[in-house]
Each structure stands twice: as C-alpha cells, then as structure tokens.
C-alpha positions in Angstrom: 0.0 0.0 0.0 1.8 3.8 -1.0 2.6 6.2 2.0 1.7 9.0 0.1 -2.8 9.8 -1.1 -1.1 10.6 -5.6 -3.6 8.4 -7.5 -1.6 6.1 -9.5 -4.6 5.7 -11.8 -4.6 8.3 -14.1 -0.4 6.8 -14.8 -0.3 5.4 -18.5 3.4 4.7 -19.0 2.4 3.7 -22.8 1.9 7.3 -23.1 5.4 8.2 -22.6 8.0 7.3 -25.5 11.3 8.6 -23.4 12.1 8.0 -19.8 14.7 10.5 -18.5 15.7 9.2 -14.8 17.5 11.2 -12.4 20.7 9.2 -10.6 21.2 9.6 -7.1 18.3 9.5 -5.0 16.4 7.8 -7.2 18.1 4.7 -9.3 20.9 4.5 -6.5 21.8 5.4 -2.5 25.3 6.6 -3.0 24.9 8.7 0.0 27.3 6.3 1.8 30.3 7.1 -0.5 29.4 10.2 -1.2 30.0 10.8 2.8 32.8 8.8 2.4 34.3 11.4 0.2 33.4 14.6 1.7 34.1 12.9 5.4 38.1 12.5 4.0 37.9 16.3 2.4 36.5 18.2 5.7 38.8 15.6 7.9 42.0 16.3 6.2 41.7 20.1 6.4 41.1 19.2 10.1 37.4 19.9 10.1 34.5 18.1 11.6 33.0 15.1 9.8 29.9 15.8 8.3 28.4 12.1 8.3 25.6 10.2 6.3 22.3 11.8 7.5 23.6 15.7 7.1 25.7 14.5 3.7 22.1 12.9 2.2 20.1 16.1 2.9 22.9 17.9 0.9 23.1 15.9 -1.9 20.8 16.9 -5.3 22.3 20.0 -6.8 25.4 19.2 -8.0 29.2 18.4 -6.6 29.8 22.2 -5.7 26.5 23.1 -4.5 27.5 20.0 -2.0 30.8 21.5 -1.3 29.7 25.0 -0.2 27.2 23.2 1.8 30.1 20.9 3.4 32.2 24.3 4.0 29.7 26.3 5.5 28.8 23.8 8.0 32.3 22.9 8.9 34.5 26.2 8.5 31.4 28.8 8.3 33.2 29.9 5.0 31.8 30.6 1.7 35.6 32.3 0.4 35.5 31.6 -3.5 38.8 30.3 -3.3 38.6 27.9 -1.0 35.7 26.5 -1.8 37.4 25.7 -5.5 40.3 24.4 -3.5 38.1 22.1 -1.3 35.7 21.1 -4.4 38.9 19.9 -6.3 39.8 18.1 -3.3 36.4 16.4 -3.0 36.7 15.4 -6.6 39.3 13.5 -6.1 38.1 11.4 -3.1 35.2 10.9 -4.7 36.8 9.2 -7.5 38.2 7.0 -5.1 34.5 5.8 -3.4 32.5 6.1 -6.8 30.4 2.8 -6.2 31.7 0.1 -3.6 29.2 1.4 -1.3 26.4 2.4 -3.9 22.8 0.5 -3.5 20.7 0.0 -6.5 16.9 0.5 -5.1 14.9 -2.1 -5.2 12.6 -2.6 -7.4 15.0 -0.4 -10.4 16.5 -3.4 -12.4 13.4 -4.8 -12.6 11.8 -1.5 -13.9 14.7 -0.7 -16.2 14.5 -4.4 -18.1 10.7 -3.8 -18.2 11.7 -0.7 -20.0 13.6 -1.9 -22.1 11.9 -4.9 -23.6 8.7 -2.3 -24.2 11.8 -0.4 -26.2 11.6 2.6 -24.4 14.2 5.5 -25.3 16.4 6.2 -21.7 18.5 8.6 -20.6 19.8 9.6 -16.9 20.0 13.4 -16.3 21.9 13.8 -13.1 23.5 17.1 -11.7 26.7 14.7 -10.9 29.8 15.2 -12.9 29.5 13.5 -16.3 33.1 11.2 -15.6 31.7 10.5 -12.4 28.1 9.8 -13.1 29.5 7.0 -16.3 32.1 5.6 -13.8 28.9 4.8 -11.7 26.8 3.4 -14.4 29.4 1.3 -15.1 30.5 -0.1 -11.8 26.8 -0.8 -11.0 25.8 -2.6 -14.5 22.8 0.2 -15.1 24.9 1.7 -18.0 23.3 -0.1 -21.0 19.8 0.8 -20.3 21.2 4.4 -21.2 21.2 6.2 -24.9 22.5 9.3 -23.5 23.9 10.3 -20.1 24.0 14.2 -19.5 26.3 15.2 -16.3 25.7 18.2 -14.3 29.0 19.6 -16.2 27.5 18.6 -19.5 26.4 21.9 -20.3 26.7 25.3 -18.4 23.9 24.8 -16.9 21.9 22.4 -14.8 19.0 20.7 -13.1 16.5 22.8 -12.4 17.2 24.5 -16.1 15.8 22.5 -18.4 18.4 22.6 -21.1 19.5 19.0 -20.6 16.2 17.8 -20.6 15.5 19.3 -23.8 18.6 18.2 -25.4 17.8 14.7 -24.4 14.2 15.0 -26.1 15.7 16.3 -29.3 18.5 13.7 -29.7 16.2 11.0 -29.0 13.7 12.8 -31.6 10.8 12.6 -28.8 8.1 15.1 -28.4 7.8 17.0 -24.9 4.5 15.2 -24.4 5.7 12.3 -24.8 8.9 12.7 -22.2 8.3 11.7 -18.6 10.9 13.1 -16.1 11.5 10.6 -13.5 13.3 11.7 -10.1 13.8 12.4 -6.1 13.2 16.2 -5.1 12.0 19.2 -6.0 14.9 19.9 -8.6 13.5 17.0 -10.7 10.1 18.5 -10.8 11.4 22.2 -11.2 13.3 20.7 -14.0 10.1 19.0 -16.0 8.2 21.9 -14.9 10.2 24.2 -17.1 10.8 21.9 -19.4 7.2 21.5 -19.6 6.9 17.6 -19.1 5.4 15.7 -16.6 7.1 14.2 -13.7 7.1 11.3 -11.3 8.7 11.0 -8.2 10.1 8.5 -6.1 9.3 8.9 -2.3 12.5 7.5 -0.9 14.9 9.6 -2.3 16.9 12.7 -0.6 15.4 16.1 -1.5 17.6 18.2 0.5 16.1 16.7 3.5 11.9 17.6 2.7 9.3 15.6 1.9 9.3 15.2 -2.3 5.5 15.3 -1.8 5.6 19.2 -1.4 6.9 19.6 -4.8 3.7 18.6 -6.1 5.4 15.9 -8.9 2.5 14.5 -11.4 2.8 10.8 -9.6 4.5 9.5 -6.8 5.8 5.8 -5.9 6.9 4.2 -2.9 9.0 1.6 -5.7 9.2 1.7 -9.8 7.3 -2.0 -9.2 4.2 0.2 -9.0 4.4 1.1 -11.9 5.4 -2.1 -14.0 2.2 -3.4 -14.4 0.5 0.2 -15.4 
C-alpha cells in the first residue's frame, strides 16, 4: 500500500516514449560514499565530519552546490577560493569511493529491463559530474539501459534549467508530451516543470532533507514495481 494519497490511476506509461531518470536518490543510495568522500575532504583540512544523515540532505544540486554546503557547516566559510580548492579536493576522493558502497533500489533493475523490452528511449540526467556519473553506471551494470547520459558539467547549466532535458528529447527525436521526467526532489520537478513535461517521483529519495510530496510531482511511488504493471 503507498505512504503518500497521488492516485496512480490516471499513470499510463504507454503514453510516454522517453524515460529521462535522475541518478542519485532515485536509481541508486550513494549517500554512503558520497559521505565517504566529503568525510576524507573536511577531515583532512582538520574539520569536523559531516556524516551520512547531514551529507544525504545535501546531496541533489550538483558536486559544488555539495561542497559549499560541506564548507559552510564545517568552516562557516563561503571564500570563492577555497571552496574551488576544497571542491577539487572532493573530486578527487570521490573518484576513489564512486560505487563500492552504492545500492541500487529495489525494485530499479526490474523497472529498467521492463523498460527496455517495451523499447523505451532512456537517458539519466543527473546534476553529478559527467566522468563521475559513467564511472557509476558502469561499476553498477545500469549503464546499457542508457542512450545518452548528461552530467551536471554537461552543459553550463543544470537541473532545475531544463536545457538537458530538452537536449535529451531532441537527440532521442521525442516530443515534450511524450517525455516523462523521473526523479527524487524538487529539482527534478522544477526541471520538467520548465521543461514543460510531466514528472514522477520516487518517495525514498533525498530532496535536500523535505518531503518530495511538497513539490507537487505528477505521480508518486513508494517503488518503480508500482508502476510495471501500469
């Protein structure tokens, strides 16, 4: 039974012809390394750990949207310069923990193959650096359900803007109305929003620590097993 009242019912997913999934939050947890990463950035500056709970409300707009989150709550600094200096340090951890600790959700294989033998166009639009977001895909075996991968470094600019979104749906030679963004938080649905697409939402993801419900997303699941018979 869903822990959310979005009616399911008036979901067709033979009315959508591309499938654009967000990453983290959403097809993975790779809160755990992610923390892993900033943890060894803020601790070898001799700054606080952040750990897991605070690192997954951060997570969502990008690697240096994270980083000036990770400063400010560890050295109360927003200084341009060292927040590039910190941000290339992050990088480089991260690069280090891309995936041993990563969780595929359940119920996302499952929903990806479904996908895939109905011969649906996919793409993952994540706000993750491109090299780091294909490293991923890779290590977890998620990468062939994928015609095009856009990065948040992909272009200059990101989820929320709908640019990548857009780009997706003219390489894949899709209409708008028939594109369904799929994510975690309210950048996803800003993103279809302006996009003008429609959007579900998984309920388990991060969202910067709210409730993805208050977004007001078209559909919400509890798991993308919902939806496989629909």
């Amino acid at each position: 039974m869903p822990n959310h009242p979005f009616d399911l019912s008036t979901f067709d997913l033979a009315a959508f012809d591309l499938l654009l999934f967000d990453l983290d939050g959403t097809l993975v947890d790779s809160a755990p390394d992610i923390t892993a990463a900033i943890d060894e950035t803020l601790t070898a500056r001799g700054w606080s750990a952040a750990g897991l709970e605070r690192v997954r409300s951060w997570v969502g707009n990008g690697s240096r949207k994270l980083i000036e989150r990770a400063v400010l709550f560890a050295a109360n600094c927003a200084d341009i310069e060292l927040l590039n200096a910190v941000h290339e340090e992050f990088l480089v951890h991260y690069a280090q923990h891309n995936g041993p600790e990563t969780r595929i959700f359940s119920g996302v294989q499952e929903f990806l193959l479904h996908c895939q033998q109905l011969n649906k166009k996919m793409a993952c639009v994540t706000n993750k650096p491109i090299h780091l977001a294909n490293a991923l895909l890779k290590h977890i075996d998620l990468a062939e359900y994928f015609s095009i991968v856009i990065g948040g470094d992909s272009f200059p600019q990101r989820k929320p803007d709908p640019t990548a979104l857009l780009h997706c749906c003219e390489k894949l030679a899709t209409p708008i109305a028939r594109t369904l963004m799929i994510g975690d938080s309210e950048t996803d649905v800003k993103s279809a929003r302006n996009a003008g697409m429609k959007v579900l939402c998984v309920s388990y993801g991060y969202n910067h620590g709210g409730t993805v419900a208050a977004t007001n997303p078209d559909w919400l699941i509890d798991d993308f097993r919902e939806i496989i018979s629909v």
